[in-house]
C-alpha positions in Angstrom: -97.9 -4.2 -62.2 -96.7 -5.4 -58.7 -99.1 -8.4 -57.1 -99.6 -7.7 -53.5 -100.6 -10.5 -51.0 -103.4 -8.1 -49.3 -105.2 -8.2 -53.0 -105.1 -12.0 -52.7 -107.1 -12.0 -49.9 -106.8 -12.5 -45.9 -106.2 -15.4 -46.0 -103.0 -15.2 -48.0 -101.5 -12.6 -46.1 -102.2 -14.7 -43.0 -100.5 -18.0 -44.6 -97.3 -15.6 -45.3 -97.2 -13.6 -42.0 -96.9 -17.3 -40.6 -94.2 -18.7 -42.9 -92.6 -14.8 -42.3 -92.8 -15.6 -38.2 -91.0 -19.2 -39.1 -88.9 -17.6 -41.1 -87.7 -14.8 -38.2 -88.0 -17.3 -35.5 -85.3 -20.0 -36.9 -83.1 -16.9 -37.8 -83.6 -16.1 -33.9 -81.9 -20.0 -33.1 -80.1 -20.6 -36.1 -76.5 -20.2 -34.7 -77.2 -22.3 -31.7 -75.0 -25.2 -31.7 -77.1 -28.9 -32.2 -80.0 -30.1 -34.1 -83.6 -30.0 -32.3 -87.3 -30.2 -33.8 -87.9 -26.6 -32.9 -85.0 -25.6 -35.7 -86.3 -28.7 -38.3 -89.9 -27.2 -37.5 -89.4 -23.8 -37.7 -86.8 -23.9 -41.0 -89.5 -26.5 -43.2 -92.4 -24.3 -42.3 -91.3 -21.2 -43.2 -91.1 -22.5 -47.2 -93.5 -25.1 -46.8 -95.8 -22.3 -46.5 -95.0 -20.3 -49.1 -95.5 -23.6 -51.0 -99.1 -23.3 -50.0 -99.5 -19.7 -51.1 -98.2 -20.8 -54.7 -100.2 -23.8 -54.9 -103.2 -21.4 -53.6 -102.6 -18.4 -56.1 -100.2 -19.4 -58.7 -100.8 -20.7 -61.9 -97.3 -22.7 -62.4 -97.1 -26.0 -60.4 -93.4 -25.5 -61.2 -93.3 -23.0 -58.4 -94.8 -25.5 -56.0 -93.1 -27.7 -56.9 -89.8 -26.2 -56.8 -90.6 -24.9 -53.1 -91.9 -28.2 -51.9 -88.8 -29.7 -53.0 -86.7 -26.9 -51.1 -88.9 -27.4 -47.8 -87.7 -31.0 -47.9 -84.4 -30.3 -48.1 -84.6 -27.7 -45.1 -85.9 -30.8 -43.3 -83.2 -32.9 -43.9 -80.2 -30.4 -43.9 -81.4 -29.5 -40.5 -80.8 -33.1 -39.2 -77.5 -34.9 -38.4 -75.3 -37.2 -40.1 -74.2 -37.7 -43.8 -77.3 -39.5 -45.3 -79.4 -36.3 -43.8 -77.3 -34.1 -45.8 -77.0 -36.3 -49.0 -81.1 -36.2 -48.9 -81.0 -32.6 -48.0 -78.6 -32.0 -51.4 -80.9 -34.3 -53.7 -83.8 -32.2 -53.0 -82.4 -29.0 -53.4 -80.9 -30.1 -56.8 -84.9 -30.9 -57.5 -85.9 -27.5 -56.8 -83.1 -26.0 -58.6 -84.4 -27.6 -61.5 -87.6 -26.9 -61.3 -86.7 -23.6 -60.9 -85.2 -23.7 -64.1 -87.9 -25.3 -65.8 -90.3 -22.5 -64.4 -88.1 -19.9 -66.0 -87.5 -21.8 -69.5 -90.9 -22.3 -70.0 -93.0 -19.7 -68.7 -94.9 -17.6 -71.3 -92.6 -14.2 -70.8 -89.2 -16.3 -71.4 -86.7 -15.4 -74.1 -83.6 -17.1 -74.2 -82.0 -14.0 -76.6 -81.6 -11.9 -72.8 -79.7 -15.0 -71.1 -77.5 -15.1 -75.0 -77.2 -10.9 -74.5 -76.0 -11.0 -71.3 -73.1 -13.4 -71.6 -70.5 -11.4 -69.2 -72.9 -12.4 -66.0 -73.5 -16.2 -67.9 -69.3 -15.9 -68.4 -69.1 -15.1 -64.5 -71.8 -17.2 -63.4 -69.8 -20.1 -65.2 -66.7 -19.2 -64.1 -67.9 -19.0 -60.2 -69.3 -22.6 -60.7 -66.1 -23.8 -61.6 -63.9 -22.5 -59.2 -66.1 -23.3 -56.3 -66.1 -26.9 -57.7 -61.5 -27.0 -57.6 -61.9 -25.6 -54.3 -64.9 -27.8 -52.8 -63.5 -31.0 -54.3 -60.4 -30.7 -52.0 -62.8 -30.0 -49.2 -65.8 -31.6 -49.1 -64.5 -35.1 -48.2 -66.4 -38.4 -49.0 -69.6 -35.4 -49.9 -67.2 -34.2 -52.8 -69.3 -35.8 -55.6 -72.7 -34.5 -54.0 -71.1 -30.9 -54.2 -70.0 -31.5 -57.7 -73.3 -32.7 -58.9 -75.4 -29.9 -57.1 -72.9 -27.3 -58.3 -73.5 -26.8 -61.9 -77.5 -27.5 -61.1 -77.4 -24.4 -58.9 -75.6 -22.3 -61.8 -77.5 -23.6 -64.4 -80.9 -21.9 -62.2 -79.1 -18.4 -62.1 -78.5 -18.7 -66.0 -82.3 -19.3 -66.6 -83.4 -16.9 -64.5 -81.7 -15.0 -66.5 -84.4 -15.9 -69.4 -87.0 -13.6 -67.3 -88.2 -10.0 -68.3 -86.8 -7.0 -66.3 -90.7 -5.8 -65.8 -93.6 -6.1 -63.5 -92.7 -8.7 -60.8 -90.9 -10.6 -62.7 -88.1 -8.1 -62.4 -87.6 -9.7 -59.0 -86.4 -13.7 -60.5 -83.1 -12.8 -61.5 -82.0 -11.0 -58.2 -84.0 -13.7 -56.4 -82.1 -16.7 -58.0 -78.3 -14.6 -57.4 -79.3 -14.9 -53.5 -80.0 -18.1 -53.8 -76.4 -18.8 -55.5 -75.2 -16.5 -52.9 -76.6 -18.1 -49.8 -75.4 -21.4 -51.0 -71.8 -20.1 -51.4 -71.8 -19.3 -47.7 -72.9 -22.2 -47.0 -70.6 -24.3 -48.6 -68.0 -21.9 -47.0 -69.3 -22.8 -43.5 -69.6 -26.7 -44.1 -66.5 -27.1 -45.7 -63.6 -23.8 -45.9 -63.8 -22.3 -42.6 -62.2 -23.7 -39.4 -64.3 -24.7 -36.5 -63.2 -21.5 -34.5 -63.3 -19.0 -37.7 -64.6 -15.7 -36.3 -67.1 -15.2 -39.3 -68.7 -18.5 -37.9 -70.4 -16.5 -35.6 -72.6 -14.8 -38.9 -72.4 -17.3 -41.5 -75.9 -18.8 -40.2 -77.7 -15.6 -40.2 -76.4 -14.7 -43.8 -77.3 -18.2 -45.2 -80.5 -17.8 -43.7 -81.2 -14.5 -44.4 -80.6 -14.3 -48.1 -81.9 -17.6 -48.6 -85.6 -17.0 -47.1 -85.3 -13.7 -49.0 -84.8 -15.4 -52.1 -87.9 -18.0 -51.7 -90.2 -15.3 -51.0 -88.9 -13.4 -54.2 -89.7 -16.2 -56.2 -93.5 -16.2 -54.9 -94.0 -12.9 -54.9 -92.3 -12.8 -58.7 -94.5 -15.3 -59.7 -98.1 -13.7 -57.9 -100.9 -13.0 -60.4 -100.6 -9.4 -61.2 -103.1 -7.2 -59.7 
């Protein structure tokens, strides 16, 4: 059965409207040009928060973990210059991972579903490779950041794979193929599309979007069952 925040209690539905009002209010200021604290604030809350919820209710410190480790990056991906990104990259590739480790070893795993369903694995695979050819042409002097971080990000969708298609855990696998796909428009935006692309003016909304969507999937996945 479904885990609903109200039957953890007020205060859990109160942490998660607030990390929900973080959430809407950097999507409001997202595609404004520039970095500012209000964007840095607003981005690391709104999964820093969910952090608290799984640290309140869950029983995996994986989960934590994993969102903690994603809050940091929003922090530094939302400031300027290379090393800010390089940090940003290095803490998503922790989260990934314990992602991964959440899904390998939690109690409902079974490795046979990632083994039977080999044709999304097969195109999982193949999409990791080709975005590494195409971002290793574009990513510059960040190249080797993107081609470490690449096969980590995969390697989360594949596990989630591991995860039963009932109850709320029904809701890793889509969770972690936002994820994948927020991260390809991402990498689109930093690195494929020109300054003056005319999808740049909904690339930040989409990255956002399906990004926040997929962290509060995870929690919600993950909630003690009612």
């Amino acid at each position: 059965m479904f885990a609903t925040l109200t039957d953890l209690g007020p205060d859990i539905t109160l942490v998660f409207m607030a990390a929900a009002f973080c959430a809407l209010a950097y999507l409001a200021i997202c595609a404004r040009p520039g970095h500012s604290w209000l964007k840095t604030i607003s981005k690391t809350l709104s999964v820093l928060l969910l952090a608290v919820i799984a640290f309140q209710t869950v029983g995996f410190l994986t989960l934590s973990v994993a969102l903690v480790a994603c809050a940091v990056g929003d922090f530094f991906l939302s400031r300027e210059g290379d090393e800010s990104f390089l940090s940003g990259v290095g803490a998503f590739a922790i989260g990934h991972l314990a992602y991964s480790v959440l899904f390998l070893m939690h109690p409902s795993a079974d490795l046979h579903r990632i083994s039977d369903g080999w044709p999304l694995v097969a195109a999982l695979v193949l999409f990791g490779v080709a975005m590494m050819v195409l971002l290793f042409s574009k990513a510059g002097a960040l190249r080797w950041a993107v081609m470490v971080y690449v096969p980590i990000i995969v390697l989360m969708g594949i596990m989630a794979m591991a995860m039963p298609f009932s109850g709320g855990l029904v809701l890793v696998l889509p969770a972690a193929l936002l994820f994948i796909a927020s991260d390809f428009v991402l990498s689109q935006e930093l690195f494929v599309l020109s300054g003056e692309h005319k999808l740049r003016r909904y690339t930040p909304y989409v990255v956002w979007g399906l990004y926040w969507l997929a962290q509060a999937l995870f929690l919600i996945a993950f909630l003690p069952a009612a």
